[in-house]
N, C-alpha and C positions, 0 to 999 in steps of 0.2 A: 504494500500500500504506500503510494506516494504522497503527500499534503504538500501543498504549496501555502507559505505563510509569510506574513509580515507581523513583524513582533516591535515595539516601540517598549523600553524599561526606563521607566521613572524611581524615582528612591521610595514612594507608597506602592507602588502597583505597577504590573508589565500586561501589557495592553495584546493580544495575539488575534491576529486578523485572517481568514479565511480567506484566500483567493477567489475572485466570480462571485462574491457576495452569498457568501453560504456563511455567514456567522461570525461572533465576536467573541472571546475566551478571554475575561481579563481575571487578575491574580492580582486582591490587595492583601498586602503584608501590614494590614493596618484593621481595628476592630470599630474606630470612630469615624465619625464626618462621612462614612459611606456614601453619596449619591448614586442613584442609576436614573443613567438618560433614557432606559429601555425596560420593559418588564424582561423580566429575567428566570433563567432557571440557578437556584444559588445553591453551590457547597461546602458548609461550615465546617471550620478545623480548629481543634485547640492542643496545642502544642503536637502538632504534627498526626493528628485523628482527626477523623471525619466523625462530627457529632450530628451534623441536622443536614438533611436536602429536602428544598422546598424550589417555591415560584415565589416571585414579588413582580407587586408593580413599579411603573417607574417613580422615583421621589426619593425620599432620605429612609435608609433601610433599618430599621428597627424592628429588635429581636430580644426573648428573654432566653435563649439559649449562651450560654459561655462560649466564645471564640476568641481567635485571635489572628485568626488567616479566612479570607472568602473568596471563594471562585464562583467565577456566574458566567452565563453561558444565554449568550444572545442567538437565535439559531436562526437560518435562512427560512426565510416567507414560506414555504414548504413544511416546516416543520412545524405540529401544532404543539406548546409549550405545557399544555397537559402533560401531554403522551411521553415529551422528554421525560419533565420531573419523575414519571413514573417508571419507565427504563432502567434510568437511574438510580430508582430508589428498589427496585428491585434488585439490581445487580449488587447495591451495597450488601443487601440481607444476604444473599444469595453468598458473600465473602465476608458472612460473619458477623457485619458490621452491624451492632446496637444504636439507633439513630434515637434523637432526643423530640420530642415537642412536637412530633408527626401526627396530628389532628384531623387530616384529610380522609374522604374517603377513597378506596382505591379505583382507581381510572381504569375501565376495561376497552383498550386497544382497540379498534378494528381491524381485521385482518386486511384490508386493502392499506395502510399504512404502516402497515409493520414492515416491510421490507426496508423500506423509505428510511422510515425511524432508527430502526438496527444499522444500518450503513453511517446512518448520520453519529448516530451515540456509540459504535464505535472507531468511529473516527477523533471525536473528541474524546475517548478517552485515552487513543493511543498519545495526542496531541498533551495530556496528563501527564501522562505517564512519563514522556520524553522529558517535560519539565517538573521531573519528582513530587508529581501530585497521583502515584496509582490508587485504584479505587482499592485498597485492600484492609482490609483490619489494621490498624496497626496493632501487633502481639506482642507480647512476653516471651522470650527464648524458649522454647520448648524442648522435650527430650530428643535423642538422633534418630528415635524409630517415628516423631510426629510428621504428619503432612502438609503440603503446601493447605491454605485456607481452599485455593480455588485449585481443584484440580479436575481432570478429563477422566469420565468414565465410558468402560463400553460394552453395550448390551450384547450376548449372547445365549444361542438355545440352549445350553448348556445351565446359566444363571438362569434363564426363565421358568426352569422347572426346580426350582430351588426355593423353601418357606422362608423367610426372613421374620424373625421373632423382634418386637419392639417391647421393652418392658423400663419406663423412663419418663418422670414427671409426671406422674398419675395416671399413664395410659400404658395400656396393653392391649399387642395387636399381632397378627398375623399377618405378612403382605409377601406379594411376590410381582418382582419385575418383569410380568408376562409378556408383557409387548414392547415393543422400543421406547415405544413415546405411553408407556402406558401403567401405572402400578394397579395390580389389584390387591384391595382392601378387603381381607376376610370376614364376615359376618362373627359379631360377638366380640369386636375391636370395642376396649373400654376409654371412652376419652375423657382428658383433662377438663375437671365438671366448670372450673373458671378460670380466666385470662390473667394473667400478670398484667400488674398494673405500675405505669411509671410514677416516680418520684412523686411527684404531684397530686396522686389518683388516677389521671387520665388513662387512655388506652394506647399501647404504643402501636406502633403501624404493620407487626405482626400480627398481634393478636386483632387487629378487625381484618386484617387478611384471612385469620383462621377462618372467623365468626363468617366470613362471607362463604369459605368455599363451604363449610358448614350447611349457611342455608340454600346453596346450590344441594343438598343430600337430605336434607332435613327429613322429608319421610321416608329417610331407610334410617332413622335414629331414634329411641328411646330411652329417656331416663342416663343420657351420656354413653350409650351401648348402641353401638350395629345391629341393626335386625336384618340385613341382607349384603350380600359383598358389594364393595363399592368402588369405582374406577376412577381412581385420581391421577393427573399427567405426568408426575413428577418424584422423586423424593422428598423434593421438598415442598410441596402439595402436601406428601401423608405429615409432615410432620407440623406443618401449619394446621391443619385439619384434627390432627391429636392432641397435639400440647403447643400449640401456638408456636411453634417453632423453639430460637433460644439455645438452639446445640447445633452440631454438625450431625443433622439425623442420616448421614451413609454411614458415621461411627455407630448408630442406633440401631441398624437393622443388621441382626446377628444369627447366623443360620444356626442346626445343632450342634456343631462342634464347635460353635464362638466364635467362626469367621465372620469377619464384617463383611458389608455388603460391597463397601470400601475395597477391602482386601481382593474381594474377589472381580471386582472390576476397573482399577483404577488403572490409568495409563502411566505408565512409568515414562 
């Protein structure tokens, strides 16, 4: 992938410009006096973590989250600023990331603009990443046997006829990665009866992630218990759907002899 760009750095902020008018990427090194000329897609850093992704409009940006670094992301006429912040805020969960003050409800995509979207959002994050902003957790040193946060799995016939036991955060479950794109959820799966809640009381942007794919199944549910198998897209679909996410649910799904689901599919 090639980017054609022009970058302008000031002593607050470096300014990174899209070639053909496909967007604005700018990086303040500064937590006050923020203005935006543009509504924006924004993401908050405090001392080198990503705590919040959101949208703002244009004016002076104010926030009860803790930061101390903001990236915002102006994107080409093309791109609906929904649908970014939500890419985005998926991709953070999706490596890990615990975001703060996420209030929103979650934006469902349409498929004729996801092609769009995906090329665009990853373009700007490779355009991140170049300038030491990757979307990833920032972790703790972990032991030599741990895994990258984000890593590549890959489905085979072999894994799809395989039980994967989940027993973790007040749910237990049965699933097995039957189809590619496809988990099924055993009947008698016991799920987490309530949501973690942030700091404040609120709900953070997992758990009404859960609570939705939830009421997409809701009559195959009773009393926090499966009354019928259920097909969810993802791993991490089941694990929003059981206990609101909150782990690495491929270390969660553990066949009989304790191999993770991990183990048995990851790409080296």
């Amino acid at each position: 992938m090639n980017i054609n760009l022009s970058v302008l750095i000031t002593e607050t902020k470096t300014t990174i410009e899209f070639n053909n008018k496909q967007g604005t990427i700018t990086l303040f090194d500064t937590n006050e006096g923020i203005l935006l000329e543009h509504a924006a897609v924004y993401v908050l850093l405090n001392e080198n973590t990503i705590v919040s992704i959101g949208k703002s409009e244009a004016g002076a940006f104010h926030t009860e989250v803790t930061f101390n670094k903001m990236i915002t992301i102006v994107p080409s006429w093309d791109i609906e600023l929904g649908y970014l912040e939500q890419q985005l805020i998926t991709e953070a969960l999706e490596n890990g990331i615990q975001l703060e003050q996420n209030s929103r409800v979650a934006t469902k995509i349409p498929s004729s603009a996801t092609k769009t979207l995906t090329t665009y959002k990853n373009e700007v994050l490779m355009v991140l990443e170049k300038f030491g902003y990757p979307l990833k957790h920032h972790e703790e040193p972990k032991k030599a046997k741990a895994k990258p946060a984000k890593a590549r799995h890959k489905w085979t016939k072999e894994v799809s006829q395989i039980e994967f036991f989940i027993d973790t955060r007040e749910s237990k479950a049965t699933a097995l990665w039957h189809k590619r794109n496809e988990m099924l959820l055993k009947a008698g799966a016991t799920m987490m009866a309530k949501p973690p809640l942030n700091k404040d009381g609120s709900l953070g942007f997992s758990a009404k992630m859960g609570q939705r794919i939830r009421e997409d199944h809701q009559d195959k549910v009773k009393n926090n218990v499966t009354t019928e198998d259920i097909i969810l897209k993802s791993v991490n679909e089941v694990g929003l759907f059981l206990y609101f996410g909150g782990t690495n649910s491929w270390l969660e799904l553990i066949d009989a002899t304790g191999k993770t689901l991990n183990e048995w599919t990851v790409v080296q």
